[in-house]
Biotite code that builds the C-alpha atoms (Angstrom):
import biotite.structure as struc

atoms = struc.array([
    struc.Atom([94.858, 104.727, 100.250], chain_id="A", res_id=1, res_name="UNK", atom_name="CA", element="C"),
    struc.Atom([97.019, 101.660, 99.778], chain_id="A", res_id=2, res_name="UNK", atom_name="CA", element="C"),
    struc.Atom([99.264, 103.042, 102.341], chain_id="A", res_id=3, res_name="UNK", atom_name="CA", element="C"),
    struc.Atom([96.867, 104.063, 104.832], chain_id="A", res_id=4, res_name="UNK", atom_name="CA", element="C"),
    struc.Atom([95.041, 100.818, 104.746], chain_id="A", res_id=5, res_name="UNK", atom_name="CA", element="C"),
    struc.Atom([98.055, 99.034, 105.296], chain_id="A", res_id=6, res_name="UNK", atom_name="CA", element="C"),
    struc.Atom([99.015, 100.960, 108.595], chain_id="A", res_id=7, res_name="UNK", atom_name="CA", element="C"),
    struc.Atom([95.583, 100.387, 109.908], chain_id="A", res_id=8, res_name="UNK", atom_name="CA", element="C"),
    struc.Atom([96.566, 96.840, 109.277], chain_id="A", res_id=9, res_name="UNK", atom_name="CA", element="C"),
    struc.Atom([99.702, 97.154, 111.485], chain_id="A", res_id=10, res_name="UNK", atom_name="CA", element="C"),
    struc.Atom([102.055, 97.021, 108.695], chain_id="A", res_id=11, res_name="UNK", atom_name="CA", element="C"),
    struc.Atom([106.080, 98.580, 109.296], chain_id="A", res_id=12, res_name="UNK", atom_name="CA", element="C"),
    struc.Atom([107.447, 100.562, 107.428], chain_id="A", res_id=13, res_name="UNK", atom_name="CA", element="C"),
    struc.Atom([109.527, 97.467, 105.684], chain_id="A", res_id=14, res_name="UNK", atom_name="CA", element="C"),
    struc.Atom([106.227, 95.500, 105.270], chain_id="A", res_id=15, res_name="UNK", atom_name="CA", element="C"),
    struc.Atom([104.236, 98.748, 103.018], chain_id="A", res_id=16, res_name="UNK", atom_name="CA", element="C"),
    struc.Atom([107.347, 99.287, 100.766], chain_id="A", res_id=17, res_name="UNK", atom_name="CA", element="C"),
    struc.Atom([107.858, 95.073, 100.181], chain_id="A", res_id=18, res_name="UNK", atom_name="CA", element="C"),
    struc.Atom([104.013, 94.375, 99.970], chain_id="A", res_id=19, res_name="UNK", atom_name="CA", element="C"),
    struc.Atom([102.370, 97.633, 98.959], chain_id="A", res_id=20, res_name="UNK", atom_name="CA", element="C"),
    struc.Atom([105.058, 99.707, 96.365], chain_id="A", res_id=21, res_name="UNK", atom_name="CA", element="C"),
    struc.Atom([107.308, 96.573, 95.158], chain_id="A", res_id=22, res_name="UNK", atom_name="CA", element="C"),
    struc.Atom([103.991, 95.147, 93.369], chain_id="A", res_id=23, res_name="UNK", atom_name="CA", element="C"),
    struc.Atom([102.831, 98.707, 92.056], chain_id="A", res_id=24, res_name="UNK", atom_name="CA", element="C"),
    struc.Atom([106.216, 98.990, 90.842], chain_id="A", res_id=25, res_name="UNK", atom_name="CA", element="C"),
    struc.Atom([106.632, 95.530, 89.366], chain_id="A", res_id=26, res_name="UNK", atom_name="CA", element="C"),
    struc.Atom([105.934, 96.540, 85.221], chain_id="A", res_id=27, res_name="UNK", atom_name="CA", element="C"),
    struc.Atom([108.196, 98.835, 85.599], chain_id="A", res_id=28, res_name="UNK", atom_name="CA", element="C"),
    struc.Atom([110.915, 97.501, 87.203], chain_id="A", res_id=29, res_name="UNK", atom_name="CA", element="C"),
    struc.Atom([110.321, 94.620, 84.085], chain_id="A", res_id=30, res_name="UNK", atom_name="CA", element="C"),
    struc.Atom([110.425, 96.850, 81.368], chain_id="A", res_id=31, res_name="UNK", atom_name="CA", element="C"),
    struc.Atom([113.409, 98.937, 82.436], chain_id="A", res_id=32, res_name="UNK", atom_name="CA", element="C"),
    struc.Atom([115.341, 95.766, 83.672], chain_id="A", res_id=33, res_name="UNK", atom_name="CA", element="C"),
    struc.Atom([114.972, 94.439, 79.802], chain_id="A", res_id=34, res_name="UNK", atom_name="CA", element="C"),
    struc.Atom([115.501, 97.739, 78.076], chain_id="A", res_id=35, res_name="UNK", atom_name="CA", element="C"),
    struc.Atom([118.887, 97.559, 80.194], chain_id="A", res_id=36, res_name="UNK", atom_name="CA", element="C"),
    struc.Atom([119.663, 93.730, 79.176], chain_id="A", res_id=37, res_name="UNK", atom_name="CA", element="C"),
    struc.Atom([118.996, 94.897, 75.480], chain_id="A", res_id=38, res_name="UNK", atom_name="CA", element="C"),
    struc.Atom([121.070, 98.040, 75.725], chain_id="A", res_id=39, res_name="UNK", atom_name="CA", element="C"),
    struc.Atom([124.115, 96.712, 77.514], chain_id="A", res_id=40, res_name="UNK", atom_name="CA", element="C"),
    struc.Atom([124.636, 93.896, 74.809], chain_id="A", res_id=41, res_name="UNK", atom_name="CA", element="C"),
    struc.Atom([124.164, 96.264, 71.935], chain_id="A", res_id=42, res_name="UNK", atom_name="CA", element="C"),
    struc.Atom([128.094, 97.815, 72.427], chain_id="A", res_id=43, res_name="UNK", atom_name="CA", element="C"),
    struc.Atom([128.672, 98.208, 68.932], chain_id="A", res_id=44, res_name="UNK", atom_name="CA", element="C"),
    struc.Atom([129.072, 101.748, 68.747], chain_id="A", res_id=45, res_name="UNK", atom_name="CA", element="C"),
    struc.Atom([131.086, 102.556, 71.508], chain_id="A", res_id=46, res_name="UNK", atom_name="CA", element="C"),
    struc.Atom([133.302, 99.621, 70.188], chain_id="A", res_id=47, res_name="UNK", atom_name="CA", element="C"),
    struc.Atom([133.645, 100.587, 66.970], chain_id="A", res_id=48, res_name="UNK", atom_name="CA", element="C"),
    struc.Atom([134.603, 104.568, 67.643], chain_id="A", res_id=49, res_name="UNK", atom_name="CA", element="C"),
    struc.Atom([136.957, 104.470, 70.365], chain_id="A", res_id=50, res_name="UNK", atom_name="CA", element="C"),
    struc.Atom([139.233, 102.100, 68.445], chain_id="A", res_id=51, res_name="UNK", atom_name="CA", element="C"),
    struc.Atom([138.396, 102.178, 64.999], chain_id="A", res_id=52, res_name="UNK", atom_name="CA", element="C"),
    struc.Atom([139.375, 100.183, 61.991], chain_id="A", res_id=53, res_name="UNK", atom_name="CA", element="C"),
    struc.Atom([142.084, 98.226, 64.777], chain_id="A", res_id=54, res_name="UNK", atom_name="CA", element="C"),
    struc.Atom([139.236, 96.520, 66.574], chain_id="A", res_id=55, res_name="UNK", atom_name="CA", element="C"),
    struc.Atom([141.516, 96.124, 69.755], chain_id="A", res_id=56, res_name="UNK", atom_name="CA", element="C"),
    struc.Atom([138.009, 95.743, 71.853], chain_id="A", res_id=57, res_name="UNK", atom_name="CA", element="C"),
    struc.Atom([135.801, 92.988, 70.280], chain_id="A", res_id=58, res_name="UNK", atom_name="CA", element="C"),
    struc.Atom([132.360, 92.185, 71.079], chain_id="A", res_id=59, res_name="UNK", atom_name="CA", element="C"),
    struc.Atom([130.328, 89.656, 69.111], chain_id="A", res_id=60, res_name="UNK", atom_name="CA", element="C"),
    struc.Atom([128.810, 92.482, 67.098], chain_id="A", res_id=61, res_name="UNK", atom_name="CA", element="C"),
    struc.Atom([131.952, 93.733, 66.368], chain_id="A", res_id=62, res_name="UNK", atom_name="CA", element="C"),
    struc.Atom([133.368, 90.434, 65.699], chain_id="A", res_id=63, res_name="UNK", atom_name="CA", element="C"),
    struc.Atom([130.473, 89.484, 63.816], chain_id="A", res_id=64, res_name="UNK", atom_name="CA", element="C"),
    struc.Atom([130.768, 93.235, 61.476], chain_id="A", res_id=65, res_name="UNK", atom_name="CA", element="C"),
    struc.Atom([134.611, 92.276, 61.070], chain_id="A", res_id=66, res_name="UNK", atom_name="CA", element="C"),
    struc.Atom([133.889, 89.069, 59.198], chain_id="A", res_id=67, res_name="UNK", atom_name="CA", element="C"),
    struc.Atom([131.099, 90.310, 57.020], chain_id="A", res_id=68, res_name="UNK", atom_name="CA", element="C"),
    struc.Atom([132.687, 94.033, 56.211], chain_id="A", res_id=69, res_name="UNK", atom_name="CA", element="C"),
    struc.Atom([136.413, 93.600, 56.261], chain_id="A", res_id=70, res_name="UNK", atom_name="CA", element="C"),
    struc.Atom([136.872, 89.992, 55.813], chain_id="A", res_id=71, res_name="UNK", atom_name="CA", element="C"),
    struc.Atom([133.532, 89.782, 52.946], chain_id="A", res_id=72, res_name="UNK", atom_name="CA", element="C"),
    struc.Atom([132.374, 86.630, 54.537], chain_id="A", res_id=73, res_name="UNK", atom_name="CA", element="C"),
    struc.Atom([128.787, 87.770, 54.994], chain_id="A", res_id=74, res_name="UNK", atom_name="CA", element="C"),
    struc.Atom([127.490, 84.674, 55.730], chain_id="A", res_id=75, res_name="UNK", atom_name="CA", element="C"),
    struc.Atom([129.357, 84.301, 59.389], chain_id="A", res_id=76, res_name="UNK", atom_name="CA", element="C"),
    struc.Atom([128.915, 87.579, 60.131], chain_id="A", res_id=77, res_name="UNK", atom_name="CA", element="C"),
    struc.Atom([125.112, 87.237, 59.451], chain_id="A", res_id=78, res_name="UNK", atom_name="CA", element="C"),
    struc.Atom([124.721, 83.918, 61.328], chain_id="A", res_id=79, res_name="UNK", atom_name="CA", element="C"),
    struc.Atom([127.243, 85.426, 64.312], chain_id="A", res_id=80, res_name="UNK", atom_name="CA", element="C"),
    struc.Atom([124.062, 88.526, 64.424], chain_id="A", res_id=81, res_name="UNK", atom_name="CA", element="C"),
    struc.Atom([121.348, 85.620, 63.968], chain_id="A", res_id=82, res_name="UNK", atom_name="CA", element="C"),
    struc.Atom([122.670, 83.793, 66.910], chain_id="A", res_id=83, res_name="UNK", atom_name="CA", element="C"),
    struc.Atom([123.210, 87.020, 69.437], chain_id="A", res_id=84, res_name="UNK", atom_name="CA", element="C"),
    struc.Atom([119.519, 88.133, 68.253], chain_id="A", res_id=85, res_name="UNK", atom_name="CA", element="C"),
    struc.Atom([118.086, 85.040, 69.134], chain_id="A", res_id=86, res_name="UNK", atom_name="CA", element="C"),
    struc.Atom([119.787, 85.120, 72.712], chain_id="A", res_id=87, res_name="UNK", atom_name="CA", element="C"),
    struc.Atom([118.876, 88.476, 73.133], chain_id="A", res_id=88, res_name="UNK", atom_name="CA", element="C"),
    struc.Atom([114.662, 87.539, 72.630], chain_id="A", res_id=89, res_name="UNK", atom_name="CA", element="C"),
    struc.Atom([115.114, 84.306, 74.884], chain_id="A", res_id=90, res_name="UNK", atom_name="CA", element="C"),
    struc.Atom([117.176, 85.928, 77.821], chain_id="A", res_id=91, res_name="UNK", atom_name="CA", element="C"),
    struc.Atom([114.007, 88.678, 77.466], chain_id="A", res_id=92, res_name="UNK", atom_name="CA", element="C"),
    struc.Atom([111.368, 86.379, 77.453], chain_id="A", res_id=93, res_name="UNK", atom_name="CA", element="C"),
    struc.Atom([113.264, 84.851, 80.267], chain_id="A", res_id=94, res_name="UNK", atom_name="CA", element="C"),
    struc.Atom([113.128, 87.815, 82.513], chain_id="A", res_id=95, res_name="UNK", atom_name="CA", element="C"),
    struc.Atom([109.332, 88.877, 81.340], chain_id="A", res_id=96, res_name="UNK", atom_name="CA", element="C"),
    struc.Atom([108.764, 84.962, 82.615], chain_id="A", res_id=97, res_name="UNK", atom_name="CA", element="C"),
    struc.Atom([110.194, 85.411, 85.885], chain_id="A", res_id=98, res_name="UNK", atom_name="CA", element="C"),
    struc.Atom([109.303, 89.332, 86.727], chain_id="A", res_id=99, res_name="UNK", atom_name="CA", element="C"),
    struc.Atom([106.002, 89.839, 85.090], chain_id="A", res_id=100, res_name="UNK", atom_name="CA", element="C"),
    struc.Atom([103.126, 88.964, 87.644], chain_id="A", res_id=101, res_name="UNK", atom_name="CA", element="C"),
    struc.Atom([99.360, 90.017, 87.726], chain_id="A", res_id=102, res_name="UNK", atom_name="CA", element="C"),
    struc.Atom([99.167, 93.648, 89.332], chain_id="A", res_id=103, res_name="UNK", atom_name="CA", element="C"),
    struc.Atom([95.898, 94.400, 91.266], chain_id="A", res_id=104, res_name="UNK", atom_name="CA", element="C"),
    struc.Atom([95.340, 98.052, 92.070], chain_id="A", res_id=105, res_name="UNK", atom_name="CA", element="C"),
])
């Protein structure tokens, strides 16, 4: 209907998809675009198993694992994961901000 209504209009073919199924497709552009964000910072694992107990590839989780595990300093590993967690919820909030808009149907 959405589509039909917007030819009768005179809308292209560029103005329906930016104007009609960007906006119906905004929350869920959002929620995968921060499930991504979350996901690509979280590369402990990969880390971790491809080069083992050598850490030749260092993140800041494995950096942060390193000092509490191996080195027993638990409290700059904890406040290394304290500070990356609280990045992680503002650069979220940060993109729910900017993307997240009031969808009429």
């Amino acid at each position: 209907e959405l589509y039909e209504a917007a030819s009768i209009d005179g809308a292209g073919s560029w103005d329906r998809f930016r104007h009609v199924t960007v906006p119906l497709l905004r929350p869920v552009l959002a929620f995968v675009s921060v499930i991504l964000t979350i996901g690509a910072f979280g590369t402990f694992l990969p880390n971790y198993i491809m080069t083992g107990p050598e850490h030749s590839t260092e993140s800041l989780l494995t950096y942060g694992y390193t000092n509490a595990f191996s080195s027993f300093d638990f409290g700059y590993g904890a406040a290394i994961t304290y500070l990356f967690a609280t990045f992680i919820m503002v650069v979220t909030l940060l993109q729910l901000r900017f993307v997240r808009t009031k969808v009429e149907y």
